[in-house]
N, CA, C and O atoms as CSV, one atom per row, in Angstrom:
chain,resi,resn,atom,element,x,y,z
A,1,UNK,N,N,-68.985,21.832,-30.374
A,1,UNK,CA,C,-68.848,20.759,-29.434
A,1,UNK,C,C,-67.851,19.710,-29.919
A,1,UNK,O,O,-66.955,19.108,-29.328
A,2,UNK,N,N,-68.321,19.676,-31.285
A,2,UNK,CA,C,-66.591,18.294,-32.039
A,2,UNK,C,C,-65.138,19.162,-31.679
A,2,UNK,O,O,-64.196,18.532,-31.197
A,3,UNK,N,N,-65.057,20.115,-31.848
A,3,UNK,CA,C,-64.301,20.694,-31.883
A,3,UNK,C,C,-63.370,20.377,-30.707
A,3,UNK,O,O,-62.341,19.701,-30.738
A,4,UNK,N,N,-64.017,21.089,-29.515
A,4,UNK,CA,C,-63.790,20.985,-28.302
A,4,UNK,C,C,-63.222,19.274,-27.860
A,4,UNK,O,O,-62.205,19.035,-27.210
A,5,UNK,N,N,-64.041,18.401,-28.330
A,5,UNK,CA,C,-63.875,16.941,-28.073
A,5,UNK,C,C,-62.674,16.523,-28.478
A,5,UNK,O,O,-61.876,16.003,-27.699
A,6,UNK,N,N,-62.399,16.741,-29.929
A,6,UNK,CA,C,-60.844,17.079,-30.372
A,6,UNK,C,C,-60.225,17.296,-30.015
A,6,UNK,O,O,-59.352,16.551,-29.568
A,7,UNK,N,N,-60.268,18.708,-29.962
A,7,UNK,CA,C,-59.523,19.557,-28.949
A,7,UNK,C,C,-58.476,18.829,-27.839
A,7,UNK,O,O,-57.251,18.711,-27.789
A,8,UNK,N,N,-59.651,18.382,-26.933
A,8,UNK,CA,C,-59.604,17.576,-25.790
A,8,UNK,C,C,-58.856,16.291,-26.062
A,8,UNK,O,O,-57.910,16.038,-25.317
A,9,UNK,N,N,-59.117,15.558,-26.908
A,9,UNK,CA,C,-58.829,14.153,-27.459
A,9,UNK,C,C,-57.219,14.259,-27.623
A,9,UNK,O,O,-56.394,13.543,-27.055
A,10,UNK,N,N,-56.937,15.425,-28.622
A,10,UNK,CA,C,-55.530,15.973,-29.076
A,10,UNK,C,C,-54.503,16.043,-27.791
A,10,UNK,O,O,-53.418,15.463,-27.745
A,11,UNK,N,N,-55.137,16.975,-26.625
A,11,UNK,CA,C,-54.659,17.351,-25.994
A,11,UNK,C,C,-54.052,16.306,-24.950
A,11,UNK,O,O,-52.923,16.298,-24.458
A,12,UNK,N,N,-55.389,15.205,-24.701
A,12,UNK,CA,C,-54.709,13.990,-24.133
A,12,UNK,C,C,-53.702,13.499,-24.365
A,12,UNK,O,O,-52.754,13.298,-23.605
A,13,UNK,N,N,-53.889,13.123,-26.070
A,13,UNK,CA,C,-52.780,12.184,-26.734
A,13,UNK,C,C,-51.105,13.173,-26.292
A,13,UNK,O,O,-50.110,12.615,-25.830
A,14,UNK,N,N,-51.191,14.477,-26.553
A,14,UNK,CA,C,-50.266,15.162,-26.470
A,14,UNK,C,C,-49.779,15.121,-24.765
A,14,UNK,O,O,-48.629,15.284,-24.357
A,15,UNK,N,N,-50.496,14.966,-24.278
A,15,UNK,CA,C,-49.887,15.391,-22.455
A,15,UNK,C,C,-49.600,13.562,-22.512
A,15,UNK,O,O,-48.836,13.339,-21.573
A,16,UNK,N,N,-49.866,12.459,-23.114
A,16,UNK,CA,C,-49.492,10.821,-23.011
A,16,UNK,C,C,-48.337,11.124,-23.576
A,16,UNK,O,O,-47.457,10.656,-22.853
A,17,UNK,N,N,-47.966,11.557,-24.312
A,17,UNK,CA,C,-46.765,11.210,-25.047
A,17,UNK,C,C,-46.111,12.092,-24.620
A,17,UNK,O,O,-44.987,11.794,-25.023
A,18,UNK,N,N,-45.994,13.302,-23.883
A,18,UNK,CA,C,-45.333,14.009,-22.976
A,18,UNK,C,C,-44.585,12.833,-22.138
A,18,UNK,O,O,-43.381,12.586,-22.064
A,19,UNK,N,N,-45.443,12.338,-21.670
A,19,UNK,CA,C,-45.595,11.329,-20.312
A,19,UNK,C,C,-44.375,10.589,-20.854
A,19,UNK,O,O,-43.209,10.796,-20.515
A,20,UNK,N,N,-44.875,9.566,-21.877
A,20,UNK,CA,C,-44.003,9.237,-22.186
A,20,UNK,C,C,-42.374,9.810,-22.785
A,20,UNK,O,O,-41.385,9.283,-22.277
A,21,UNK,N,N,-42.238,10.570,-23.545
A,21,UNK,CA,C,-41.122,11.125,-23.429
A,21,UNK,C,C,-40.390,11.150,-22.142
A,21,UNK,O,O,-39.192,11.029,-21.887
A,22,UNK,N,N,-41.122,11.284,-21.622
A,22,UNK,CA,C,-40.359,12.328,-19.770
A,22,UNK,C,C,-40.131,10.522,-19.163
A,22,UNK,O,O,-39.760,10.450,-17.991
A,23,UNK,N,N,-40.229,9.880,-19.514
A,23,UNK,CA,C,-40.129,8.145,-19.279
A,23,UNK,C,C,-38.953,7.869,-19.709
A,23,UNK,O,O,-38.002,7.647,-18.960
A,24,UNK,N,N,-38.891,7.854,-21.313
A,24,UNK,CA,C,-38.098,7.981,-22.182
A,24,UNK,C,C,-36.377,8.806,-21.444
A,24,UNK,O,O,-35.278,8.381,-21.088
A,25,UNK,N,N,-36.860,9.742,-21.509
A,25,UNK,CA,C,-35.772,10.459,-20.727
A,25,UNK,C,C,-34.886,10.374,-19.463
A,25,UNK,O,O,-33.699,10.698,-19.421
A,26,UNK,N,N,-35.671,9.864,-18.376
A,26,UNK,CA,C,-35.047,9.333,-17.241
A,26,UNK,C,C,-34.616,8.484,-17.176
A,26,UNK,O,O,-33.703,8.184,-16.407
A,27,UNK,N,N,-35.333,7.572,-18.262
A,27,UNK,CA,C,-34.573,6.103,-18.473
A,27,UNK,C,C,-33.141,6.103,-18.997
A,27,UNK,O,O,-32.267,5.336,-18.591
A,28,UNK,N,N,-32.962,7.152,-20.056
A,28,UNK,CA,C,-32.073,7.379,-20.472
A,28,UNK,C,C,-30.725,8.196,-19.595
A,28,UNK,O,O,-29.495,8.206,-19.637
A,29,UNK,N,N,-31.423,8.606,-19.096
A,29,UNK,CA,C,-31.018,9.620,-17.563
A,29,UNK,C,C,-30.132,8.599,-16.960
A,29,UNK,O,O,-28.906,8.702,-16.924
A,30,UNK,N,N,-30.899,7.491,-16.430
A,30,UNK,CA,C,-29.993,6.553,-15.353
A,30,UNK,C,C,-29.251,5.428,-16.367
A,30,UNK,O,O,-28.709,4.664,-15.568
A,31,UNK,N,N,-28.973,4.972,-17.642
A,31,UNK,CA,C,-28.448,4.531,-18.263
A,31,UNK,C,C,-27.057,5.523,-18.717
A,31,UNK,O,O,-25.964,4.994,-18.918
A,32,UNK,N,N,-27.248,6.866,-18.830
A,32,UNK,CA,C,-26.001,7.604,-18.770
A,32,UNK,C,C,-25.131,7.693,-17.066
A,32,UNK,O,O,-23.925,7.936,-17.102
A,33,UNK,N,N,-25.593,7.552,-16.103
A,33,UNK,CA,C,-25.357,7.505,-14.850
A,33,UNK,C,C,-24.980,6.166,-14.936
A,33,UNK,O,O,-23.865,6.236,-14.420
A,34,UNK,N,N,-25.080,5.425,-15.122
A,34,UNK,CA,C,-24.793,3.839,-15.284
A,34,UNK,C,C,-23.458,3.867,-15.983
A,34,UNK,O,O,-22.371,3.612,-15.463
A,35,UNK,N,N,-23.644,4.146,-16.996
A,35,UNK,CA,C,-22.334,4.113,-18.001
A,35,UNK,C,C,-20.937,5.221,-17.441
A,35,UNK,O,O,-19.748,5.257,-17.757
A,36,UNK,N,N,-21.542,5.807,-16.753
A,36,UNK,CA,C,-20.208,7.339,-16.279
A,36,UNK,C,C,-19.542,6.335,-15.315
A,36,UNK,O,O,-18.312,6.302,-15.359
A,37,UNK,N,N,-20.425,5.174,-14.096
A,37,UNK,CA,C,-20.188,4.709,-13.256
A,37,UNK,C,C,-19.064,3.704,-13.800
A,37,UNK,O,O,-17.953,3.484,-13.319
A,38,UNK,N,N,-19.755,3.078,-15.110
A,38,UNK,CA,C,-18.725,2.004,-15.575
A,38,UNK,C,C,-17.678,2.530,-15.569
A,38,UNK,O,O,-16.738,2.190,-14.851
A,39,UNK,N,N,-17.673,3.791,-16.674
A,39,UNK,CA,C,-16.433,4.169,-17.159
A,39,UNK,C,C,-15.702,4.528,-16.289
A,39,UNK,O,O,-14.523,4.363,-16.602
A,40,UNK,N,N,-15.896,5.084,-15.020
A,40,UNK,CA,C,-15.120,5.466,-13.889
A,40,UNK,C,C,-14.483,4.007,-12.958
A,40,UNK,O,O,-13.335,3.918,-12.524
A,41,UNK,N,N,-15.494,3.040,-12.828
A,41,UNK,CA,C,-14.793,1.465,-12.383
A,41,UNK,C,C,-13.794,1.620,-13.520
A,41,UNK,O,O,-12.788,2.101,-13.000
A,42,UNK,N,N,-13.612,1.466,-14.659
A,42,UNK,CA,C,-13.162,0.691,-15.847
A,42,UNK,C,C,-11.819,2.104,-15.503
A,42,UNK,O,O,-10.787,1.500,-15.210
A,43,UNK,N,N,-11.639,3.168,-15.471
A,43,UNK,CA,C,-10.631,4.241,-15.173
A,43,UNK,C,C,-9.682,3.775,-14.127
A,43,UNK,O,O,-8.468,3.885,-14.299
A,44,UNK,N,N,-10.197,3.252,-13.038
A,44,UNK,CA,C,-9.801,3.125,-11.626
A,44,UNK,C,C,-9.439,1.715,-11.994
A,44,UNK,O,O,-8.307,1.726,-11.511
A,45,UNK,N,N,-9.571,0.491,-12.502
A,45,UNK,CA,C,-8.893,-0.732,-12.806
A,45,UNK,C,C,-7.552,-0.545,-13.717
A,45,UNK,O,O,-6.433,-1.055,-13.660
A,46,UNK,N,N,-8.233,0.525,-14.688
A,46,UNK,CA,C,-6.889,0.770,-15.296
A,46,UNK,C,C,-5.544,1.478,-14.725
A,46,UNK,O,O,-4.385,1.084,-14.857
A,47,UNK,N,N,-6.062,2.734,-13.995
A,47,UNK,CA,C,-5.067,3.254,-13.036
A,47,UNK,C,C,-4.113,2.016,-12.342
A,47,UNK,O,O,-2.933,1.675,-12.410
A,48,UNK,N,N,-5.232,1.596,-11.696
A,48,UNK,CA,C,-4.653,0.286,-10.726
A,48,UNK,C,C,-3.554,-0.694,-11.645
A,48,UNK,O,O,-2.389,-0.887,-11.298
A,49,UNK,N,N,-4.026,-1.121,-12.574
A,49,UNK,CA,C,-3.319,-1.682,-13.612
A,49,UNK,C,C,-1.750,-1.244,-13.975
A,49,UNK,O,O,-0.669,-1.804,-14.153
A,50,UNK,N,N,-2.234,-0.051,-13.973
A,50,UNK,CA,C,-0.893,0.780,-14.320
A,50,UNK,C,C,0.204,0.390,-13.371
A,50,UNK,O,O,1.280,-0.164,-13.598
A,51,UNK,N,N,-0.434,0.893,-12.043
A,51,UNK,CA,C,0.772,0.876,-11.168
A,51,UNK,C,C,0.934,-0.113,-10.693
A,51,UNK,O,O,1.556,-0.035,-9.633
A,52,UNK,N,N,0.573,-1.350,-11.074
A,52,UNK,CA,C,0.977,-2.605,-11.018
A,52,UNK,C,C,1.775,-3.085,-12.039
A,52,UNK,O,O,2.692,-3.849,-11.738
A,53,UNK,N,N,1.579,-2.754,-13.278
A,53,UNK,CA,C,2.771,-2.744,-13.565
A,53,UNK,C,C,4.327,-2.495,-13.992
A,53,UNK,O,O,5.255,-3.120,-14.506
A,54,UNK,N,N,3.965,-0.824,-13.311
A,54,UNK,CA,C,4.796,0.004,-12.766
A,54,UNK,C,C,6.017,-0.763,-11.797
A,54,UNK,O,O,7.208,-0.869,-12.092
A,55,UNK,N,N,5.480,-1.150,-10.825
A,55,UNK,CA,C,5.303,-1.628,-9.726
A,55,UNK,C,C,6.213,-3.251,-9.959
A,55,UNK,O,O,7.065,-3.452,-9.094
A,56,UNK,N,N,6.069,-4.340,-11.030
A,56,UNK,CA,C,6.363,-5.216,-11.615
A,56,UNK,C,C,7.552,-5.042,-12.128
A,56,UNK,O,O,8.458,-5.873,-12.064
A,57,UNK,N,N,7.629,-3.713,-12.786
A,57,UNK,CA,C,8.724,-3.507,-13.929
A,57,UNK,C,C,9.879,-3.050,-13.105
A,57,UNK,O,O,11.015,-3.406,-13.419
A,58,UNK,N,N,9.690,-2.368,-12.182
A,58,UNK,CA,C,10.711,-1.711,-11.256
A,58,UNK,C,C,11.168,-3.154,-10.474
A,58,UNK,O,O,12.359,-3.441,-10.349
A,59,UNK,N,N,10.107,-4.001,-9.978
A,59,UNK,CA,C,11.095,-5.499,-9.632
A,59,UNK,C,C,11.294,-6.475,-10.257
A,59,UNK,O,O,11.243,-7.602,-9.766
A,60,UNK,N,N,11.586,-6.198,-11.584
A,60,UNK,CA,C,11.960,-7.292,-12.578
A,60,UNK,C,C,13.004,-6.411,-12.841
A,60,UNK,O,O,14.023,-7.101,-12.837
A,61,UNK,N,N,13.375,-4.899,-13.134
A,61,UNK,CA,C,14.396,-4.628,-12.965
A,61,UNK,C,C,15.615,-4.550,-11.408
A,61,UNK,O,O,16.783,-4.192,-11.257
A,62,UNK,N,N,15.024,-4.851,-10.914
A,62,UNK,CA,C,16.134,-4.969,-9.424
A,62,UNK,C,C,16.332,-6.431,-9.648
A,62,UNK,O,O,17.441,-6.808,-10.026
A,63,UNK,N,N,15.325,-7.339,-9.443
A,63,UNK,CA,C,15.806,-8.753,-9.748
A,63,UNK,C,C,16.759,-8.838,-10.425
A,63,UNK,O,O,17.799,-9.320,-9.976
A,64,UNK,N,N,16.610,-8.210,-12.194
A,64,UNK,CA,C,17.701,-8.237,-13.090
A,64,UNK,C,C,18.937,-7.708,-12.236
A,64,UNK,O,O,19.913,-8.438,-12.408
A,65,UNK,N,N,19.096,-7.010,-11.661
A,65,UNK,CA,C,20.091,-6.741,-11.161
A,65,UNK,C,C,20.782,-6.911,-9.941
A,65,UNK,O,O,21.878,-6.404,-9.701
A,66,UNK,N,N,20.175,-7.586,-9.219
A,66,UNK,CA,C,20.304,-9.057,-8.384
A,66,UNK,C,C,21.037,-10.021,-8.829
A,66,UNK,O,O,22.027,-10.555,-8.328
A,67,UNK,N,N,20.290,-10.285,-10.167
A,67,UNK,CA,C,21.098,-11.856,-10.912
A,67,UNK,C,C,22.420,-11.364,-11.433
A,67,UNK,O,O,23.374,-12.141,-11.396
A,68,UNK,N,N,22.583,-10.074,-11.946
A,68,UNK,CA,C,23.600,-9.604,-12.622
A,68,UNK,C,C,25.051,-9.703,-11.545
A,68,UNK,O,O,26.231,-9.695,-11.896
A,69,UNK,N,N,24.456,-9.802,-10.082
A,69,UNK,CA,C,25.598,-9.087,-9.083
A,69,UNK,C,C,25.781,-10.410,-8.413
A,69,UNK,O,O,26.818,-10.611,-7.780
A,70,UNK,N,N,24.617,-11.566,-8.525
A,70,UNK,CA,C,24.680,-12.801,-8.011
A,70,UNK,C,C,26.028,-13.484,-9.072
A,70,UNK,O,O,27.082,-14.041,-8.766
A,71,UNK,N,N,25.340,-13.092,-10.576
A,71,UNK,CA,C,26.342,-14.245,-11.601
A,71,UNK,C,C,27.693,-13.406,-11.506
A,71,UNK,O,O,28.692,-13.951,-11.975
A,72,UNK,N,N,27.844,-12.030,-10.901
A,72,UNK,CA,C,29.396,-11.629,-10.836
A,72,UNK,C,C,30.091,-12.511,-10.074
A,72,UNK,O,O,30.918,-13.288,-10.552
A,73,UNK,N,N,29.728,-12.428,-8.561
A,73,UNK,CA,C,29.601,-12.711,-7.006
A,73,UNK,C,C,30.445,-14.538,-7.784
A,73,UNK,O,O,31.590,-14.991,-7.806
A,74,UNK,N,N,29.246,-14.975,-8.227
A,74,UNK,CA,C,29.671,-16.432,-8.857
A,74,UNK,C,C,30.839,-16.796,-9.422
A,74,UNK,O,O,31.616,-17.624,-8.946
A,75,UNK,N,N,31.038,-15.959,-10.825
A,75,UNK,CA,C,32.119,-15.871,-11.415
A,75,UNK,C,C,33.497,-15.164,-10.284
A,75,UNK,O,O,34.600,-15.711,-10.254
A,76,UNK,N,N,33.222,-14.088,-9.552
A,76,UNK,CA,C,34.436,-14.694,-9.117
A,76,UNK,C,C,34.721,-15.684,-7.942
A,76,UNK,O,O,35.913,-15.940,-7.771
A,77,UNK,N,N,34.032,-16.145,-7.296
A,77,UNK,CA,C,34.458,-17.264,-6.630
A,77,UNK,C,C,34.566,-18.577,-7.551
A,77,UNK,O,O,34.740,-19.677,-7.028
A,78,UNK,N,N,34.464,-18.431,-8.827
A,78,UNK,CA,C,34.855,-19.802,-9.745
A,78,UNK,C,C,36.058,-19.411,-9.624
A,78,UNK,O,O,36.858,-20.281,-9.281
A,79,UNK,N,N,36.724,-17.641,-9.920
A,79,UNK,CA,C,38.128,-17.928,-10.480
A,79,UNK,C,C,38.898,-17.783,-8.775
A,79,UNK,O,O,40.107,-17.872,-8.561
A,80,UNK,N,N,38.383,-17.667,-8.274
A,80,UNK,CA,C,39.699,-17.721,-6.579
A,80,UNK,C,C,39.334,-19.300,-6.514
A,80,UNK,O,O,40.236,-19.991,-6.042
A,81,UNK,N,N,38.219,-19.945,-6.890
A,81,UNK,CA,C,38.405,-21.501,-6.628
A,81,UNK,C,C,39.610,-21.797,-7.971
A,81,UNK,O,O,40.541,-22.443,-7.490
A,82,UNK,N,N,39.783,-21.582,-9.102
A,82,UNK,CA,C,40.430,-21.783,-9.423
A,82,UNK,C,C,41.899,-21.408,-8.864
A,82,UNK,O,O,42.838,-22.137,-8.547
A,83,UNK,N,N,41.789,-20.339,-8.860
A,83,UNK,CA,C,43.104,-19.646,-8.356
A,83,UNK,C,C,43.952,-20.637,-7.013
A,83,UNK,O,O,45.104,-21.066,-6.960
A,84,UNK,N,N,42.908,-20.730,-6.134
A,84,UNK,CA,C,43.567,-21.376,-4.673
A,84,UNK,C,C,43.902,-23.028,-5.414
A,84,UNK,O,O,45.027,-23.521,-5.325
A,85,UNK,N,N,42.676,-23.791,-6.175
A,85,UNK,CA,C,43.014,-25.137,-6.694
A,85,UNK,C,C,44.587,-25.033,-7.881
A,85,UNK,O,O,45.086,-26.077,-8.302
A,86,UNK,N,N,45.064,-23.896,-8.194
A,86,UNK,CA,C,46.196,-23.987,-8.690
A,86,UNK,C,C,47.291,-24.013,-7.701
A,86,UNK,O,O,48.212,-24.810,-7.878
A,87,UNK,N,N,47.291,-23.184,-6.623
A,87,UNK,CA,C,48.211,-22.698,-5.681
A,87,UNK,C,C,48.252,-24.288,-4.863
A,87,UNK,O,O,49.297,-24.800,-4.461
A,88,UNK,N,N,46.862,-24.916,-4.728
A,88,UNK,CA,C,46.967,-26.284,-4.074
A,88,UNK,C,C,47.867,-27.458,-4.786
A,88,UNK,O,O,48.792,-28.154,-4.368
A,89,UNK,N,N,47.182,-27.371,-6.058
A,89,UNK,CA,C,48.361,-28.013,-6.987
A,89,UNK,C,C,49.823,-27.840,-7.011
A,89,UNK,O,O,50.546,-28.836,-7.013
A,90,UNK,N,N,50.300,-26.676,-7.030
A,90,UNK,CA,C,51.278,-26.296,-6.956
A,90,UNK,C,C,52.176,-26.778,-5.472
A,90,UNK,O,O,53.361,-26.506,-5.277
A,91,UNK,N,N,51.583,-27.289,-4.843
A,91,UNK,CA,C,52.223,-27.146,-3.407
A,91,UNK,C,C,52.976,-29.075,-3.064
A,91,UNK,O,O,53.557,-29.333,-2.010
């Protein structure tokens, strides 16, 4: 009859801590589901990131080359202003 009571007693403790494990586990379950989720936001900001400044670099290079064709554009209408203010002088 102790035996059996044991038995029994054992068997509880063992199917509780089953219990718990299997607790243990799902918890852990949706904390890995949690974290895949982050890491996939945190993937997709970075992507995004990227091609922003992809996206940046390609118009900081046209700008640059905007200013490059603006300060030509400039320089030569300094030298035909010079040029015509000599020809005016000259006259």
């Amino acid at each position: 009859m102790q035996k059996e009571a044991d038995f029994k007693a054992k068997n509880n403790q063992l199917v509780d801590e089953a219990a718990v494990l299997h607790l243990k586990m799902v918890n852990l379950q949706e904390k890995i589901t949690q974290m895949e989720r982050e890491r996939d936001a945190w993937v997709l900001k970075e992507d995004s990131a990227k091609e922003s400044i992809a996206s940046l670099t390609n118009d900081n290079t046209n700008l640059r080359a905007l200013v490059m064709d603006l300060e030509q554009s400039r320089e030569s209408l300094l030298e035909e202003t010079q040029h015509l203010t000599q020809i005016i002088s000259s006259l």
